[in-house]
Structure formats: C-alpha cells, structure tokens
ZAKOL-871761 format. One record per residue (C-alpha): z, y, x negated; residue in one letter. Coordinates in steps of 0.1 Angstrom, whole numbers, plus 5000, padded with zeros to 4 digits. Example, Ala and Ser with C-alpha at 12.3 -4.5 7.8 and 13.67 -1.06 7.14 Angstrom:
BEGIN
<rec <5078, 4955, 4877>, 'A'>
<rec <5071, 4989, 4863>, 'S'>
This chain:
BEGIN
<rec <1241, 4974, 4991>, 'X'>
<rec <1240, 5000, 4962>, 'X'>
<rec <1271, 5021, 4960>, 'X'>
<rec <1271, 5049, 4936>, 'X'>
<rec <1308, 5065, 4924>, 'X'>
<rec <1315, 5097, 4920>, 'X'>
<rec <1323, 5092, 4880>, 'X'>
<rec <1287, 5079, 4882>, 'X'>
<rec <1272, 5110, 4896>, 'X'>
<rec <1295, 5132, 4872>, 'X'>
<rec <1286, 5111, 4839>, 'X'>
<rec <1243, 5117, 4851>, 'X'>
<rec <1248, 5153, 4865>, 'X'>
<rec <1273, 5174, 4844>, 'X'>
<rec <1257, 5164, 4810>, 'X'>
<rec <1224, 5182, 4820>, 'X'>
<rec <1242, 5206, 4841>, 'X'>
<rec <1264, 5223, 4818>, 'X'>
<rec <1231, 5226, 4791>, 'X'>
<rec <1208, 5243, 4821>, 'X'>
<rec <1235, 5270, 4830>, 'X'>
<rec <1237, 5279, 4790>, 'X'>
<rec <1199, 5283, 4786>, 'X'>
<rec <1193, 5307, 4820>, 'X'>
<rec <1217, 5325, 4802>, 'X'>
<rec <1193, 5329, 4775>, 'X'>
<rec <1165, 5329, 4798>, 'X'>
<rec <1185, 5361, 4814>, 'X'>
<rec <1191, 5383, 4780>, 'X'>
<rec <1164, 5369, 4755>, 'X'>
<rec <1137, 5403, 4755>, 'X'>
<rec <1104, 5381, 4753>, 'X'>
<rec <1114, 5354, 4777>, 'X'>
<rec <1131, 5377, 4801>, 'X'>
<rec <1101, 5397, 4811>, 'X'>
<rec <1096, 5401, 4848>, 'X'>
<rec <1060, 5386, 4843>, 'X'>
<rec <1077, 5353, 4844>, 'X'>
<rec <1085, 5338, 4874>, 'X'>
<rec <1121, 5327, 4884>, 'X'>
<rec <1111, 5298, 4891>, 'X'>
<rec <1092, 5286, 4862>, 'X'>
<rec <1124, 5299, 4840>, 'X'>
<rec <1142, 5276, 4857>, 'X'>
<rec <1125, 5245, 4856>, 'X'>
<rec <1119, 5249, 4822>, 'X'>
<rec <1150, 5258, 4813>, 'X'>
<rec <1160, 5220, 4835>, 'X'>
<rec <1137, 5208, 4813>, 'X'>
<rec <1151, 5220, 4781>, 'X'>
<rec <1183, 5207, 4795>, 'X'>
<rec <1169, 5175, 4801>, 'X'>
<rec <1145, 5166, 4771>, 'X'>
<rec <1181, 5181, 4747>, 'X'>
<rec <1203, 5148, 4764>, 'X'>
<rec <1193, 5129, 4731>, 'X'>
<rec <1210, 5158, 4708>, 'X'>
<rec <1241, 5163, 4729>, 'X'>
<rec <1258, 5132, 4722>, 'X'>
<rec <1299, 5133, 4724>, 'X'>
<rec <1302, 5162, 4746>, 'X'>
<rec <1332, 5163, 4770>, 'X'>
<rec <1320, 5156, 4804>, 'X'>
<rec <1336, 5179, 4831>, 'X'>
<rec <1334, 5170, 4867>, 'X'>
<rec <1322, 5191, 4892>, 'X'>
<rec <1347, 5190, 4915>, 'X'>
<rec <1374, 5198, 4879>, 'X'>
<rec <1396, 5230, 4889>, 'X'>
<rec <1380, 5242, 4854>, 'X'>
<rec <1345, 5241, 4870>, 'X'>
<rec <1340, 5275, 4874>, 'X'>
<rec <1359, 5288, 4839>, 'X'>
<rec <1336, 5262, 4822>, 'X'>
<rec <1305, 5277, 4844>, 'X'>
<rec <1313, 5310, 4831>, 'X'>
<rec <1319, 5300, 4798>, 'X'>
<rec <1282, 5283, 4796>, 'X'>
<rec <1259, 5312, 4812>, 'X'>
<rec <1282, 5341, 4786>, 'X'>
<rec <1272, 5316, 4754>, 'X'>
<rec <1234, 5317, 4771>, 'X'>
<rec <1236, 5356, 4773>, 'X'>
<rec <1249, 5360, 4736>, 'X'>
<rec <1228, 5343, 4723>, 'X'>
<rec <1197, 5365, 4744>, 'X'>
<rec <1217, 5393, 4732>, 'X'>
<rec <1217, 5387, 4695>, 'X'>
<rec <1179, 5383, 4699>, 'X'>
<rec <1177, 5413, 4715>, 'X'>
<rec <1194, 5433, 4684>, 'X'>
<rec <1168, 5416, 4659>, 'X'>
<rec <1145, 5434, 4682>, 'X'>
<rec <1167, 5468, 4680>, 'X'>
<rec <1168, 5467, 4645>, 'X'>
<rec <1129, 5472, 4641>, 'X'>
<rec <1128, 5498, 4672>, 'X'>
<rec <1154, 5517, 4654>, 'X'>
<rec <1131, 5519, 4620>, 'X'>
<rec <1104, 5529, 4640>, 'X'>
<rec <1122, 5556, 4656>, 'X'>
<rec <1134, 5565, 4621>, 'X'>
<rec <1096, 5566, 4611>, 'X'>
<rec <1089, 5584, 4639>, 'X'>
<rec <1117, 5613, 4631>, 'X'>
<rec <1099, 5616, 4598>, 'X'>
<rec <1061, 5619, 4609>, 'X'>
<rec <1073, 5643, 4636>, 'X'>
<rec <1059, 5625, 4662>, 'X'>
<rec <1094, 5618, 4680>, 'X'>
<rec <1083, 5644, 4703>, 'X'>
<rec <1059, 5618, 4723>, 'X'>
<rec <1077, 5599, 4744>, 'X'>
<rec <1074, 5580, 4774>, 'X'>
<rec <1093, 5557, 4800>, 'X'>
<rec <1098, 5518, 4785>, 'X'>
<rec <1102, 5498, 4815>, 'X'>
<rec <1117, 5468, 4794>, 'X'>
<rec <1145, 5486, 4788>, 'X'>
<rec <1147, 5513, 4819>, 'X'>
<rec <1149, 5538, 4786>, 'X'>
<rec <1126, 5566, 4772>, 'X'>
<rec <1111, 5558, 4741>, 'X'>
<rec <1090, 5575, 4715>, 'X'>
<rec <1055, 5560, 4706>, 'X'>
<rec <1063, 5546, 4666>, 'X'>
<rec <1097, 5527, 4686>, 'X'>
<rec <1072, 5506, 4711>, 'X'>
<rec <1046, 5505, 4686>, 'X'>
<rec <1069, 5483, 4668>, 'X'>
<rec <1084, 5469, 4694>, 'X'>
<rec <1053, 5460, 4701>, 'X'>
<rec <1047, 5442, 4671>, 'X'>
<rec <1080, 5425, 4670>, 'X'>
<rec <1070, 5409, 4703>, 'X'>
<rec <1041, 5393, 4683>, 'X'>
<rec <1057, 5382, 4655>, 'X'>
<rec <1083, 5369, 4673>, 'X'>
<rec <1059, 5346, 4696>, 'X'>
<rec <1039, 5340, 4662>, 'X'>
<rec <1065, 5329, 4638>, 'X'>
<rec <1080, 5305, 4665>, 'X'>
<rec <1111, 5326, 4676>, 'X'>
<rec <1111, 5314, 4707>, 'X'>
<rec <1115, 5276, 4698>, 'X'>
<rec <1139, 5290, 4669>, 'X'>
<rec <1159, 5306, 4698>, 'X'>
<rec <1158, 5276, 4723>, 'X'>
<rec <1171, 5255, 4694>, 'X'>
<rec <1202, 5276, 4686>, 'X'>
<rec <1211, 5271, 4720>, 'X'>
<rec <1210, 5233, 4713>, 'X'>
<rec <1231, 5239, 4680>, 'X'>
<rec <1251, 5261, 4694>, 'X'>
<rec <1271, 5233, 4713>, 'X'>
<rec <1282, 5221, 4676>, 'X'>
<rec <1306, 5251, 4679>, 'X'>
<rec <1311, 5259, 4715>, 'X'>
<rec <1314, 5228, 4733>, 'X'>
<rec <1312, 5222, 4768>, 'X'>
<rec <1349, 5235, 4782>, 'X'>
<rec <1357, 5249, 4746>, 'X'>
<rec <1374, 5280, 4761>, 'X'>
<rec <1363, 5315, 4765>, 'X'>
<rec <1391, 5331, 4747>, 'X'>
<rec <1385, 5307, 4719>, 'X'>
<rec <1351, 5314, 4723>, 'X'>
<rec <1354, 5348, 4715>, 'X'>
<rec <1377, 5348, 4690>, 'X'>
<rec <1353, 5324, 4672>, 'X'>
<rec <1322, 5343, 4680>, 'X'>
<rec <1317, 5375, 4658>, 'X'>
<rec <1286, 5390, 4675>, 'X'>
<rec <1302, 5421, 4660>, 'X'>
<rec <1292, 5417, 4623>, 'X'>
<rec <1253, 5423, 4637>, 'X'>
<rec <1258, 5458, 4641>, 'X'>
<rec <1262, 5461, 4606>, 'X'>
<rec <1231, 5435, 4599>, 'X'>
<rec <1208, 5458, 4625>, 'X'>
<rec <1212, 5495, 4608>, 'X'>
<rec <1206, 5477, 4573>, 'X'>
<rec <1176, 5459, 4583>, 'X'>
<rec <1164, 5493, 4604>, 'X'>
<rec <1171, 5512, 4567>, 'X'>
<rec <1151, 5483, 4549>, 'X'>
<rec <1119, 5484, 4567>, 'X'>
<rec <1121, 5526, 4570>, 'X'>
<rec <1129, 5534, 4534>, 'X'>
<rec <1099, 5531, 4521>, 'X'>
<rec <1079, 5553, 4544>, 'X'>
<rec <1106, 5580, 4549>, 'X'>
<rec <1108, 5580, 4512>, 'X'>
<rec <1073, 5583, 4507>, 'X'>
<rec <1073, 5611, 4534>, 'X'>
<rec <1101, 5629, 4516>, 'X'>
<rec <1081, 5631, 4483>, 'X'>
<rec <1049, 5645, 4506>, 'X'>
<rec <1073, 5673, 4520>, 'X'>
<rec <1087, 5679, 4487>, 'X'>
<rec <1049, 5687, 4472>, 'X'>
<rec <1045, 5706, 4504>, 'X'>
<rec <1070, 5728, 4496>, 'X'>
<rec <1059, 5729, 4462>, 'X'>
<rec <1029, 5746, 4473>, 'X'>
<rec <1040, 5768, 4497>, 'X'>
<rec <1057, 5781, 4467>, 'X'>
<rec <1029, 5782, 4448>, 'X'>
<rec <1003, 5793, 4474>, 'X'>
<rec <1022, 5813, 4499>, 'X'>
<rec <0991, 5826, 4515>, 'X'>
<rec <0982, 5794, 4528>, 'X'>
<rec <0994, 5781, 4565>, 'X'>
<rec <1017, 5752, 4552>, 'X'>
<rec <1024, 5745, 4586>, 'X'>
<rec <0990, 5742, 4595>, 'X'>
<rec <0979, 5717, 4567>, 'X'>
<rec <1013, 5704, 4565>, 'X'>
<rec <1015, 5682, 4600>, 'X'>
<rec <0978, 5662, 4592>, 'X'>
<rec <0987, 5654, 4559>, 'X'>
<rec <1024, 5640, 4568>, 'X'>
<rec <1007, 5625, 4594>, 'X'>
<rec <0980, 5610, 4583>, 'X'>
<rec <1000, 5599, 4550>, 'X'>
<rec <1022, 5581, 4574>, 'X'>
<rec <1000, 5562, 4596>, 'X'>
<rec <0985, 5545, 4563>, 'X'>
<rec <1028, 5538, 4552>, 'X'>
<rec <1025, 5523, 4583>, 'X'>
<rec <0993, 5503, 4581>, 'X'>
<rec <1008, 5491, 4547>, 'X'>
<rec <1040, 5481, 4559>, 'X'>
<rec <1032, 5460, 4589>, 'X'>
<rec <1024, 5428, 4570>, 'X'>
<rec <1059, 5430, 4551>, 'X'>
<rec <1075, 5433, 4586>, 'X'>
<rec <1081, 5395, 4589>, 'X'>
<rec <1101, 5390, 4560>, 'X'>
<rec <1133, 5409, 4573>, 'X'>
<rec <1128, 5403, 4606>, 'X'>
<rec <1128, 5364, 4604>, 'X'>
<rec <1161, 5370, 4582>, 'X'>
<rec <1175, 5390, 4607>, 'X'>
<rec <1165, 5365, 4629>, 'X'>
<rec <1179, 5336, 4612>, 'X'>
<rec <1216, 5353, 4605>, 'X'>
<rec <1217, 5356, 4644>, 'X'>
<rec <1209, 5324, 4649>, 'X'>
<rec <1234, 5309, 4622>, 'X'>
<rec <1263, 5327, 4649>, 'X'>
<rec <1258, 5300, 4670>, 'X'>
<rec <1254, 5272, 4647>, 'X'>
<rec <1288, 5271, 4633>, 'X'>
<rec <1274, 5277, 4600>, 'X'>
C-alpha cells in the first residue's frame, strides 16, 4: 500500500504554491495582463504554469507548510510582492501618459477628453494615444516576459517567508516617483520646447502684424507643428521606456 506523509505533500505542494500566489499578484496589478479581456481562469492556469515550469530556478527556498501558523503572513507576503511588482509596471506606463498629457497641455488639445475604462479615470486624447502606444511597445519589446522574469528574480531578494516588514524596509518602490516625472520630462521636452519656440514667433508676429487674427492662425499651426513632433518622436519612445522599464525591474532583483 502507498502511503504518502504529510512532509511529502508539503515538499511537492508549497514549492509551486508560494510562486503561483506571487504571480496572480502580478497578474492582478500588471496594466497589459490585467485587462478584463482576459479570462480568470486562463490567468490562473498560466500563472500555475509559470509556477510550475520556474521549480528548476527556485532551488534553496525555505519550504513552509501549509498547515505553519505563518501560512497566512507568508500568503500575504507573496500576493503584496506579485502586486508591486504589477505596480512598478504600471508607473513605466504613467510616466509616458504623463508626457502625453504634458504634450497635450502644450498643443491645447487637453480640452478633449474622454472616460478610460482601464483606469475608471478621464483622460485627454495625446495621454491614451500614448498609452496606447506603450501597450505596443510593451508587448513588442517583450515586457511581458521581462516582467514574468522579475517575478522569478525577485525571490533572490524576497524569499519565501522573508517578512513583510523586512520586505518593505528593503523594497524602495519610492525612488520611482522620482524616475517617472524625469522620464515624463525626457520624452516631452523636446516637443513642448519646440512648441515654445512656435508661440514665441507667434507672438513675434502679432507684434509685428497686429491686424492679423493670431488666434485664428495660431491654433493650426501649434497644432499641426505638434502632430508632426509627435510623428517624429514615436520611434525614440522605446529607448526611455525600456530604461524605465529595466530600473523597475532591477527593484526586485536585488541588484
């Protein structure tokens, strides 16, 4: 007769256990794989997959029983790592929304706004527009796999039962709100300084002409001078993105 321990059960369960609570945590916060469009129950089998195919890379974790008084703490502790880590990926993608509503501001065309059911917000048509292409270049340039692999790494600093206090105290999700309003300025300084210099000539001529309708002429030209900023900025948009990207990432890495 096979008999089967309860060590047994713990040693095959809780090493793939503890790894699928972690990534429906990302599943829950990450913006692109959080989308409604996906069902539930494909997140969770692949994120029991994840779990499953990762066993070869988690070698030397602490195995905590199911039936531990920690159980819950360590439960806790596993889906909050999951949701930081959707979280930082979700202020990569706040940083380019935020330089498109700063391109926006500039062209004047803040004023046309609309409900974004992603985030329950309104938002103006440059921010989704951008958001839009973030989404792309995020699924492009492999940020998915990038972010499903942080989760693996991220168990080189937060163990299994590593402590949430200790986990926060090690964990400076802070320093990205610095890192999103620098990357925002990066991408929008070129275009609101380009639209500056427009508005500056506009004035010039106003000055010069003031018979003629500046604000007439004045709104197509801005306009029209910052859809082609636009157009010329888009294929620079990856570079500080993915470096965004990758200073999120390196949170969870321990490095």
């Amino acid at each position: 007769m096979i008999s089967i321990t309860e060590a047994q059960l713990t040693a095959w369960i809780a090493p793939i256990f503890w790894p699928f609570l972690r990534m429906l945590g990302m599943f829950g916060a990450s913006p692109v794989l959080s989308v409604r469009a996906i069902p539930t129950r494909t997140k969770i089998c692949l994120a029991f997959f994840i779990a499953l195919a990762a066993q070869a890379s988690l070698t030397n974790q602490p195995v905590v029983s199911l039936n531990d008084p920690s159980t819950v703490g360590t439960a806790v502790h596993e889906v909050l790592i999951g949701l930081a880590i959707g979280f930082a990926v979700r202020l990569v993608f706040a940083s380019v929304e935020l330089a498109g509503e700063l391109m926006g501001l500039q062209m004047g065309l803040n004023f046309a706004m609309f409900f974004d059911a992603m985030t329950s917000s309104q938002a103006s048509a440059v921010s989704r527009f951008f958001g839009n292409m973030a989404i792309l270049l995020f699924v492009v340039s492999n940020g998915h796999l990038m972010v499903m692999m942080a989760v693996i790494k991220s168990y080189d600093a937060f163990p299994v039962n590593h402590g949430i206090l200790q986990t926060y105290g090690q964990l400076k999700l802070y320093t990205m709100g610095a890192d999103l309003f620098a990357t925002a300025l990066w991408i929008s300084l070129p275009l609101v300084g380009m639209l500056l210099m427009v508005n500056l000539t506009l004035g010039i001529v106003s000055r010069i002409a003031p018979q003629m309708n500046i604000y007439a002429v004045g709104f197509p030209v801005i306009l029209t001078v910052g859809l082609m900023g636009i157009a010329a900025g888009l294929p620079l948009l990856d570079a500080p993105m993915m470096s965004l990207m990758v200073r999120a990432m390196a949170l969870f890495s321990g490095s």
